[in-house]
DRENPA-3360 file (N, C-alpha, C; in nm, 2 decimals, always signed):
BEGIN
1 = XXXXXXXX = +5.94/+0.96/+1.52/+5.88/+0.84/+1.57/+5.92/+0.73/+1.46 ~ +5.97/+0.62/+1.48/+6.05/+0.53/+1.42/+5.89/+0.42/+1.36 ~ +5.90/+0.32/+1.29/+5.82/+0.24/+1.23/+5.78/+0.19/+1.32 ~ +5.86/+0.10/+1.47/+5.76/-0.01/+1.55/+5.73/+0.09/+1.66 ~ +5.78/+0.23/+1.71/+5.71/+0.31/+1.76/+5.56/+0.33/+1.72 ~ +5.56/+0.35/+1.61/+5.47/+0.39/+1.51/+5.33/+0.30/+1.52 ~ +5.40/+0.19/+1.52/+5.31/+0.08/+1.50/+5.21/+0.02/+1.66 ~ +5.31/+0.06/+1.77/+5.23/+0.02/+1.91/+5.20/+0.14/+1.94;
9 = XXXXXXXX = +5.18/+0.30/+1.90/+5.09/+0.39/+1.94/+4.96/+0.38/+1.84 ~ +5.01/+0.35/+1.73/+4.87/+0.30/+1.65/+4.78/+0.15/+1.73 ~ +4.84/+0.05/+1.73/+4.78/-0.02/+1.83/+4.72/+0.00/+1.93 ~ +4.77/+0.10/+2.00/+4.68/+0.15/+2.07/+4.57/+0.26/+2.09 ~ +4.57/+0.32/+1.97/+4.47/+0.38/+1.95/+4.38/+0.31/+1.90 ~ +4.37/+0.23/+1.79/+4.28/+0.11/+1.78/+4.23/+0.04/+1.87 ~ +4.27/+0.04/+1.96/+4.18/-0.11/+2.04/+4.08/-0.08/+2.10 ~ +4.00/+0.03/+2.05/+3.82/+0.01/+2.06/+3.81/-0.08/+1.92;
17 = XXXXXXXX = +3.84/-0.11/+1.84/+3.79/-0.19/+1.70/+3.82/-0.34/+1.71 ~ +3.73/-0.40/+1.67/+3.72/-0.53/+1.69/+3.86/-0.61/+1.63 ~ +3.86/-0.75/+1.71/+4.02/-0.76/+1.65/+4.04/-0.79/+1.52 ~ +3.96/-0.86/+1.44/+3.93/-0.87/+1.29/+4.01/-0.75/+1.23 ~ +3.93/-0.62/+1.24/+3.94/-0.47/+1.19/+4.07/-0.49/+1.23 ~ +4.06/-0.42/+1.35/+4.27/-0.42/+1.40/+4.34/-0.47/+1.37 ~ +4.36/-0.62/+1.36/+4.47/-0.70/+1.24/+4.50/-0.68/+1.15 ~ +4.40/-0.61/+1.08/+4.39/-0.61/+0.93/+4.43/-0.44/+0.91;
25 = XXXXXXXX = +4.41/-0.35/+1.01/+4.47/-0.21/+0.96/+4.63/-0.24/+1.05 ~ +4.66/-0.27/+1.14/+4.76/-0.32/+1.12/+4.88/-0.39/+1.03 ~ +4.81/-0.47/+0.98/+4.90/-0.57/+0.90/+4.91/-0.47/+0.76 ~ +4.79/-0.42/+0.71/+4.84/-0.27/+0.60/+4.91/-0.22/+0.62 ~ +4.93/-0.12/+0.73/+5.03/-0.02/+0.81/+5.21/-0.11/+0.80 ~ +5.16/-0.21/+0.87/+5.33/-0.30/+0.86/+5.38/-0.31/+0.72 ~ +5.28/-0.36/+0.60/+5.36/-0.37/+0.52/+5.35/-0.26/+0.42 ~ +5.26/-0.17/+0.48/+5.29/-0.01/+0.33/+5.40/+0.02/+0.43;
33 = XXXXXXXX = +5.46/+0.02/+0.56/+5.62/+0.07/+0.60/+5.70/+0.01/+0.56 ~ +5.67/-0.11/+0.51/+5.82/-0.21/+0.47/+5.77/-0.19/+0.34 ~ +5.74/-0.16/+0.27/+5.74/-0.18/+0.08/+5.73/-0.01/+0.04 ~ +5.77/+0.04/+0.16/+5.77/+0.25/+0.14/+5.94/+0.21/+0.15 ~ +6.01/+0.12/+0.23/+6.11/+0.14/+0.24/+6.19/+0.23/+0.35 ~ +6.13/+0.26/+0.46/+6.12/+0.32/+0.60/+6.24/+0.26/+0.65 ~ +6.38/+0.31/+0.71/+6.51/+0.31/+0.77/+6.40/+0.25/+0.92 ~ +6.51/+0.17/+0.98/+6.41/+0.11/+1.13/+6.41/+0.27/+1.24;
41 = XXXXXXXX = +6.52/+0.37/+1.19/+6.46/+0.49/+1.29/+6.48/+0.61/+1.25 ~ +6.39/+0.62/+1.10/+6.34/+0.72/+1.06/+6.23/+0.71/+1.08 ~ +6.18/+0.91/+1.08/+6.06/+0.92/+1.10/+5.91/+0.95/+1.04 ~ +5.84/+0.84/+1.08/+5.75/+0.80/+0.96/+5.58/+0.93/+0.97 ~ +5.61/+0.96/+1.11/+5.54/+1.06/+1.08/+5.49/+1.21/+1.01 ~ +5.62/+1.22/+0.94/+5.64/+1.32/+0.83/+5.59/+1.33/+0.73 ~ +5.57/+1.15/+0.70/+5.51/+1.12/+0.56/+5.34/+1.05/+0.61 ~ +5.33/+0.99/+0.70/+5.17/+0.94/+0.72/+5.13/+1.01/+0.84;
49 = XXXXXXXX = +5.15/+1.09/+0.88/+5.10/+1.17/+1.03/+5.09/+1.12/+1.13 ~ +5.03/+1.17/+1.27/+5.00/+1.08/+1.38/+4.95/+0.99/+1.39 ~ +4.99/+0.87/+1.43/+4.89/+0.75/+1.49/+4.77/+0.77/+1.49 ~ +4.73/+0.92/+1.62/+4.55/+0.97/+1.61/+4.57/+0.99/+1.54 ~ +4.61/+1.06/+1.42/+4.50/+1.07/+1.27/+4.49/+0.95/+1.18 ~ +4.60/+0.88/+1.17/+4.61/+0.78/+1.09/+4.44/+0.69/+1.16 ~ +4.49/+0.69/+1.30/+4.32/+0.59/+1.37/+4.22/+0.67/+1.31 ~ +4.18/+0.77/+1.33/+4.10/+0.85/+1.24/+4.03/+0.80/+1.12;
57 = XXXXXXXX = +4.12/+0.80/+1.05/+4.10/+0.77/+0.90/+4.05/+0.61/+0.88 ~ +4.11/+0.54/+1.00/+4.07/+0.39/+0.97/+3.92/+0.40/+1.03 ~ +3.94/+0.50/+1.15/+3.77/+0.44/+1.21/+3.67/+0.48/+1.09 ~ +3.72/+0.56/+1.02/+3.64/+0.62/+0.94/+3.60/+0.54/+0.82 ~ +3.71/+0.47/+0.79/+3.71/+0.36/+0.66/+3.59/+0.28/+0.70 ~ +3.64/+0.25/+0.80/+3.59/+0.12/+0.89/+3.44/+0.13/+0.90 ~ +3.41/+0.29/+0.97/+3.24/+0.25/+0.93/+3.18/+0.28/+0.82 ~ +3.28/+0.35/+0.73/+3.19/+0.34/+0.60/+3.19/+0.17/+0.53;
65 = XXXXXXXX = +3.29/+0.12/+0.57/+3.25/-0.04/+0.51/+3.11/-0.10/+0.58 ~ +3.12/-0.06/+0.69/+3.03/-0.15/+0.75/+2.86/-0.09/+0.78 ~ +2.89/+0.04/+0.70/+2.75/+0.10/+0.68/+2.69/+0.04/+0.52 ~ +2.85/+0.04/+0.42/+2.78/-0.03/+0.28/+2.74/-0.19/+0.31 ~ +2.78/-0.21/+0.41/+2.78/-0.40/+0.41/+2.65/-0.40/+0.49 ~ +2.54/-0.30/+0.61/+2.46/-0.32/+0.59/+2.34/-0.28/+0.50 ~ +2.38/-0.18/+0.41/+2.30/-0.16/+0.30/+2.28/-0.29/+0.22 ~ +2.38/-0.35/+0.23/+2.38/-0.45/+0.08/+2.28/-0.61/+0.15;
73 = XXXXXXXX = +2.33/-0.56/+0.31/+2.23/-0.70/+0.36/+2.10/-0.69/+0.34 ~ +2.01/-0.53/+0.36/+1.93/-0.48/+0.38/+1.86/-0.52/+0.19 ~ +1.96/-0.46/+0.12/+1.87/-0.47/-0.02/+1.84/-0.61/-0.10 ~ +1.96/-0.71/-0.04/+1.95/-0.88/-0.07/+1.86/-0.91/+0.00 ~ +1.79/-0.80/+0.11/+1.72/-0.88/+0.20/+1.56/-0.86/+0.12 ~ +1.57/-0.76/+0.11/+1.47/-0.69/-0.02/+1.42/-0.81/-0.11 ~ +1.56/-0.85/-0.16/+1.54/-0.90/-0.31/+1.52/-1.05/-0.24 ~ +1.54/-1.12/-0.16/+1.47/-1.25/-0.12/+1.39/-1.22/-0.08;
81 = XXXXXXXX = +1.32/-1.15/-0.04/+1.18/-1.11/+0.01/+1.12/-1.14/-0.16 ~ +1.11/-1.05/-0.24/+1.03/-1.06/-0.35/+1.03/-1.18/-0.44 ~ +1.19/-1.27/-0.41/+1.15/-1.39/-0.46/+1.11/-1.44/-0.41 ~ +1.08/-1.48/-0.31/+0.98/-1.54/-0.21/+0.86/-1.54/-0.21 ~ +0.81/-1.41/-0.27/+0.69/-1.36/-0.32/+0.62/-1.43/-0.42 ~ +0.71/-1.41/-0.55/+0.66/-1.45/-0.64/+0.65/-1.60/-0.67 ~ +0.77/-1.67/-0.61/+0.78/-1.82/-0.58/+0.61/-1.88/-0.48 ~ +0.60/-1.80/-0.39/+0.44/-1.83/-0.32/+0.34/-1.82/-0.40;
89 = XXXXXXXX = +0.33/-1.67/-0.47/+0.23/-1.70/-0.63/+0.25/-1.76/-0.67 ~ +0.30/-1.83/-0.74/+0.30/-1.91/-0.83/+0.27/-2.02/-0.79 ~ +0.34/-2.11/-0.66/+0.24/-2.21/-0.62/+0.12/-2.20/-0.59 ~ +0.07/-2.08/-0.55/-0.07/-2.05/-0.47/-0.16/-2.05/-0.57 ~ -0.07/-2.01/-0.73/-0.19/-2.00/-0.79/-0.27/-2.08/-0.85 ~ -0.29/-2.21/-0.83/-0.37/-2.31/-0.87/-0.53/-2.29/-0.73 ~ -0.48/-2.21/-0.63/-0.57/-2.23/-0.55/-0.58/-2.08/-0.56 ~ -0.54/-1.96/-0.59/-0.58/-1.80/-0.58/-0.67/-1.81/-0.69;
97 = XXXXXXXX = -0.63/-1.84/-0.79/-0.69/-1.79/-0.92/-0.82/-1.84/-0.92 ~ -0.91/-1.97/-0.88/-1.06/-1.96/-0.87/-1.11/-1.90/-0.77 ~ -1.07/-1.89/-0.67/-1.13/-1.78/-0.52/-1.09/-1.65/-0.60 ~ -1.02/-1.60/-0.68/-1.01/-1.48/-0.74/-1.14/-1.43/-0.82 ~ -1.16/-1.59/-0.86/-1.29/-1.55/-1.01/-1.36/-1.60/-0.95 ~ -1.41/-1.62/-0.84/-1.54/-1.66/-0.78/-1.63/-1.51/-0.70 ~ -1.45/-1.44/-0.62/-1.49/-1.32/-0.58/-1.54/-1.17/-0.73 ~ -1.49/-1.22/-0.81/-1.52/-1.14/-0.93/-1.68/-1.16/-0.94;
105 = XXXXXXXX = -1.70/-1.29/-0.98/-1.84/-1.35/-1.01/-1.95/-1.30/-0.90 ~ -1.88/-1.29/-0.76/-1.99/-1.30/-0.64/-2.02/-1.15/-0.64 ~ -1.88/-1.05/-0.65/-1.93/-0.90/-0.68/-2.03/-0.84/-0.83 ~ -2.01/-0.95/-0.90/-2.10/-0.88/-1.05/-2.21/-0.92/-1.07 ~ -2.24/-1.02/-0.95/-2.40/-1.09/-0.89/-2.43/-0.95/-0.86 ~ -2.38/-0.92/-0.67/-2.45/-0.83/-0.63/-2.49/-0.71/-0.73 ~ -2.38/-0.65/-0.80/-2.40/-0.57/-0.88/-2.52/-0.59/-0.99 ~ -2.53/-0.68/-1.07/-2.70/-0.73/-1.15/-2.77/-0.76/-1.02;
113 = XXXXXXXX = -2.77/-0.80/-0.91/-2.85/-0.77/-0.83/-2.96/-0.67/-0.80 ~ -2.85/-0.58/-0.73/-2.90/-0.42/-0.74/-2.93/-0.40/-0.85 ~ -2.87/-0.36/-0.95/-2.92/-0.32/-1.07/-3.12/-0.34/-1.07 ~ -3.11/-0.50/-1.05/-3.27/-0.57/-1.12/-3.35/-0.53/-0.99 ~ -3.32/-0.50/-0.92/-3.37/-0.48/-0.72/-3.41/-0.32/-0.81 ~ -3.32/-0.21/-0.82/-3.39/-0.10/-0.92/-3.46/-0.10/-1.01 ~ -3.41/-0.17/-1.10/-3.54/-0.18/-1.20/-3.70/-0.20/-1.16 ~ -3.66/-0.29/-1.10/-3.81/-0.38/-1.04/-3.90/-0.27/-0.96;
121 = XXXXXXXX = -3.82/-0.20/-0.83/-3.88/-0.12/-0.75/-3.96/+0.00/-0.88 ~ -3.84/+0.07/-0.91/-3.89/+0.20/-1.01/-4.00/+0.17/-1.07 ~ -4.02/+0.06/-1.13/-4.11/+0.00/-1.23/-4.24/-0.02/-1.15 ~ -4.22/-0.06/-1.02/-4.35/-0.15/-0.98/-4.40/+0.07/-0.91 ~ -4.32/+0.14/-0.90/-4.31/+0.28/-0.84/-4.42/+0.33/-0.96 ~ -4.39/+0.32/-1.09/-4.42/+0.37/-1.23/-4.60/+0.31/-1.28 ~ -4.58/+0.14/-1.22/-4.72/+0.11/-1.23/-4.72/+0.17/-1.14 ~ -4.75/+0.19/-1.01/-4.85/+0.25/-0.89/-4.92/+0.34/-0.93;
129 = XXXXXXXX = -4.82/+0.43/-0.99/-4.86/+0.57/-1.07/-4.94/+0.61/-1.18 ~ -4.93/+0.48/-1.27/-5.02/+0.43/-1.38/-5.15/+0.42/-1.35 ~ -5.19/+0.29/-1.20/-5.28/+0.27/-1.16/-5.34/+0.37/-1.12 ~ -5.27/+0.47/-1.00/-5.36/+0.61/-0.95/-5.37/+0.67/-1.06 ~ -5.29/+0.70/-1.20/-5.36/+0.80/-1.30/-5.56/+0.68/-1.37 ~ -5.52/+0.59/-1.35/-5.62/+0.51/-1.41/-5.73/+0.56/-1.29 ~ -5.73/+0.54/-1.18/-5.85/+0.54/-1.03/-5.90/+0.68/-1.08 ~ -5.80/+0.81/-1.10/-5.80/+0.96/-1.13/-5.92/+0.96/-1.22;
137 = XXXXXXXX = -5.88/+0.89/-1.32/-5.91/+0.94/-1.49/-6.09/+0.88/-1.45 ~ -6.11/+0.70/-1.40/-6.27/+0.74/-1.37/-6.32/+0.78/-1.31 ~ -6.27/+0.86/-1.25/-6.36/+1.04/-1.21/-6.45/+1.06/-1.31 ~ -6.40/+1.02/-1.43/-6.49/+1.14/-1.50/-6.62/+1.02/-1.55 ~ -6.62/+0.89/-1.52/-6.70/+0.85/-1.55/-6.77/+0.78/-1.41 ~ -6.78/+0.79/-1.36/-6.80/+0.76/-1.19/-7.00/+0.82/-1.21 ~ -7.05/+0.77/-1.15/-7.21/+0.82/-1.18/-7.23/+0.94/-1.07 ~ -7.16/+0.94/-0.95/-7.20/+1.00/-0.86/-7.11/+1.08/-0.83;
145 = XXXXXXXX = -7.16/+1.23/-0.79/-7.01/+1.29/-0.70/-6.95/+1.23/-0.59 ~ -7.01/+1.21/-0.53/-6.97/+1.15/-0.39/-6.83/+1.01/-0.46 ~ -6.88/+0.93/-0.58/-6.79/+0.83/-0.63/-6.66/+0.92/-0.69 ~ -6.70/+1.07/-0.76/-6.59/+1.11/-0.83/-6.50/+1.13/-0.74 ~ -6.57/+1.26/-0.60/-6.48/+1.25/-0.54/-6.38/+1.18/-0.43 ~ -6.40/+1.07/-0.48/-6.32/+0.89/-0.37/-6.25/+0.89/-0.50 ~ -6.24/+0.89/-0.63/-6.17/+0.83/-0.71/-6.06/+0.96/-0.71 ~ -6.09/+1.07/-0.72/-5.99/+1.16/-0.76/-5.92/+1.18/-0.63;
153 = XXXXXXXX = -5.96/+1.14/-0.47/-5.89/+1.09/-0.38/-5.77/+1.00/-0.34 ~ -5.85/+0.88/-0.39/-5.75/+0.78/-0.36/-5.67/+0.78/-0.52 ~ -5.71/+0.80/-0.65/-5.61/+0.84/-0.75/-5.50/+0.95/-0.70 ~ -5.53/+1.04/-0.66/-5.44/+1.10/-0.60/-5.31/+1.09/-0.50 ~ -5.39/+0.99/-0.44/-5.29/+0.92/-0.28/-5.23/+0.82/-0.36 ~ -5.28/+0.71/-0.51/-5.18/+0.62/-0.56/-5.06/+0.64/-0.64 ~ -5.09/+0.81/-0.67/-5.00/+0.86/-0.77/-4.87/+0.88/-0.70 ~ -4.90/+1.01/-0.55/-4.80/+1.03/-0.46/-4.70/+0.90/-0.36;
161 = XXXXXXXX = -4.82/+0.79/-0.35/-4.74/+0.66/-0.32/-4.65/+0.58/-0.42 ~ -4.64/+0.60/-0.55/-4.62/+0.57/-0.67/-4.48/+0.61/-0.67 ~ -4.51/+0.81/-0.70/-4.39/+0.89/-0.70/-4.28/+0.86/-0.59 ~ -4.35/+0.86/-0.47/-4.28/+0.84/-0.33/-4.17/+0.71/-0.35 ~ -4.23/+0.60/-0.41/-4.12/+0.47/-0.43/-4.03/+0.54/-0.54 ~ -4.07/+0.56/-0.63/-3.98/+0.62/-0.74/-3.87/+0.68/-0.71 ~ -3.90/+0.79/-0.59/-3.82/+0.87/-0.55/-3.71/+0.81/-0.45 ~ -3.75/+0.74/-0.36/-3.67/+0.64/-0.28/-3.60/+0.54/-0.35;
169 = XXXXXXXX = -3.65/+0.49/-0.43/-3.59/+0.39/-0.53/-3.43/+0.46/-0.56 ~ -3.47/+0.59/-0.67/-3.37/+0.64/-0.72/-3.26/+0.69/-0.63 ~ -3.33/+0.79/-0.52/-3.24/+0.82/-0.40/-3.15/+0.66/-0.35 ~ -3.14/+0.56/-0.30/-3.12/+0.40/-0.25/-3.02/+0.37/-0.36 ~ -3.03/+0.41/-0.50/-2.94/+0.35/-0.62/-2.84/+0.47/-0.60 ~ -2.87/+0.58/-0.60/-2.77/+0.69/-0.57/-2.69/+0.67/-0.47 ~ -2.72/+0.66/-0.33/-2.59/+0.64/-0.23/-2.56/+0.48/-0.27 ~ -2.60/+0.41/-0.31/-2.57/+0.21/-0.31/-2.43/+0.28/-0.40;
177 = XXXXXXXX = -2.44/+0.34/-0.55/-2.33/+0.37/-0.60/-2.26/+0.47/-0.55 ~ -2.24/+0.51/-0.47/-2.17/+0.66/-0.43/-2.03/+0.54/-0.30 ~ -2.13/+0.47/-0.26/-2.09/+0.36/-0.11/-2.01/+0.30/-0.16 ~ -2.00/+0.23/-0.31/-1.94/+0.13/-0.38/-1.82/+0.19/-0.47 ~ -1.82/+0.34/-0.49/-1.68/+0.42/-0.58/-1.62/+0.46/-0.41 ~ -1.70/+0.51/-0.27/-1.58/+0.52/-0.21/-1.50/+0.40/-0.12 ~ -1.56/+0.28/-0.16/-1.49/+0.14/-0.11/-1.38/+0.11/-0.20 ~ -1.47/+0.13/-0.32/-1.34/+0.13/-0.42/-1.19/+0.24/-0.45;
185 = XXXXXXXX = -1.24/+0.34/-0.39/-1.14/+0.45/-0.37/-1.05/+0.45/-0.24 ~ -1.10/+0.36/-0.10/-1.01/+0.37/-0.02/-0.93/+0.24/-0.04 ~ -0.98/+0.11/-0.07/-0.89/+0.02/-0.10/-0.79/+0.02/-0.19 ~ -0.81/+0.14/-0.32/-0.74/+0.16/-0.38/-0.61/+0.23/-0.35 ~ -0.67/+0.33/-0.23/-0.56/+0.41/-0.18/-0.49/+0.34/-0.10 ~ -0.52/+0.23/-0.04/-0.46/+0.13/+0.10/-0.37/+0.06/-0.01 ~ -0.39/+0.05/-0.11/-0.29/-0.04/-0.18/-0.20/+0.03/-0.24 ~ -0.24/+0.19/-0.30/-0.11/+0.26/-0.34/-0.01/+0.30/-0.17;
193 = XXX = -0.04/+0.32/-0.09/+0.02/+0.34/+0.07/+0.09/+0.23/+0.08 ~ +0.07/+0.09/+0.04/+0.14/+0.01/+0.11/+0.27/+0.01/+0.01 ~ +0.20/+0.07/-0.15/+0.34/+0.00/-0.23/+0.45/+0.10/-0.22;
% end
């Protein structure tokens, strides 16, 4: 098969590839046969193979270029994404940064909140318990049985009302913290998932 043989069965094996592609493996082919120095009817398939294989090779070129050219769209597309990012921060940040430290401030309210909301309960739990040991204790100075036993009664019922907040108190501060490490643990994880 002679060089312009060569060159319209290759043509036609090509023409599924867009005409861009085809011109351009074409116009290679034309001039690696004229600068190989190919006689017009020697045969060139001895030294570059069949037309199908030679198309072979180019379809093959061909989608590896155009698989790296959309990688490279894909990763510039990346990288204007993140400058885009950080160019939005930076203007935003005259208006992020005090809604940042406001939400800081508004979460370490609630938190001295609760905190003083426990204190206060346990405490006012601890008098109650004070008080019923006080109601208890004048039992023993009470003039009458009938008075000892109302004091060692309702001392009794102030102590267990006492304990009772105490114990709710502490239980209410237990899940409040338990509620607040696993809010902090799923958002934490929603943020490593997204990165």
């Amino acid at each position: 098969m002679n060089k312009s043989e060569f060159l319209k069965a290759l043509s036609k094996q090509l023409k599924l590839l867009p005409q861009e592609d085809r011109e351009d493996a074409l116009t290679f082919y034309t001039e690696y046969l004229e600068d190989y120095g190919f006689a017009e009817d020697e045969d060139v398939t001895a030294k570059l193979g069949t037309p199908k294989e030679v198309a072979k090779n180019i379809f093959a070129d061909i989608t590896m270029k155009h698989i790296d050219s959309n990688e490279e769209k894909k990763s510039a597309k990346k990288t204007a994404t993140i400058v885009w990012i950080a160019i939005i921060s930076i203007f935003s940040l005259p208006i992020s940064l005090p809604i940042a430290i406001c939400l800081l401030v508004i979460v370490l309210t609630l938190f001295i909140v609760l905190l003083i909301l426990f204190v206060a309960f346990f405490g006012a739990g601890l008098s109650i318990m004070a008080a019923g040991t006080a109601v208890f204790a004048s039992a023993f100075i009470a003039p009458g049985i009938g008075q000892k036993l109302v004091c060692i009664g309702a001392g009794m019922m102030v102590i267990a009302i006492g304990l009772a907040i105490c114990f709710v108190t502490v239980l209410l501060f237990i899940l409040i913290v338990r509620l607040i490490v696993k809010i902090i643990k799923k958002s934490t994880e929603k943020r490593v998932k997204k990165a």
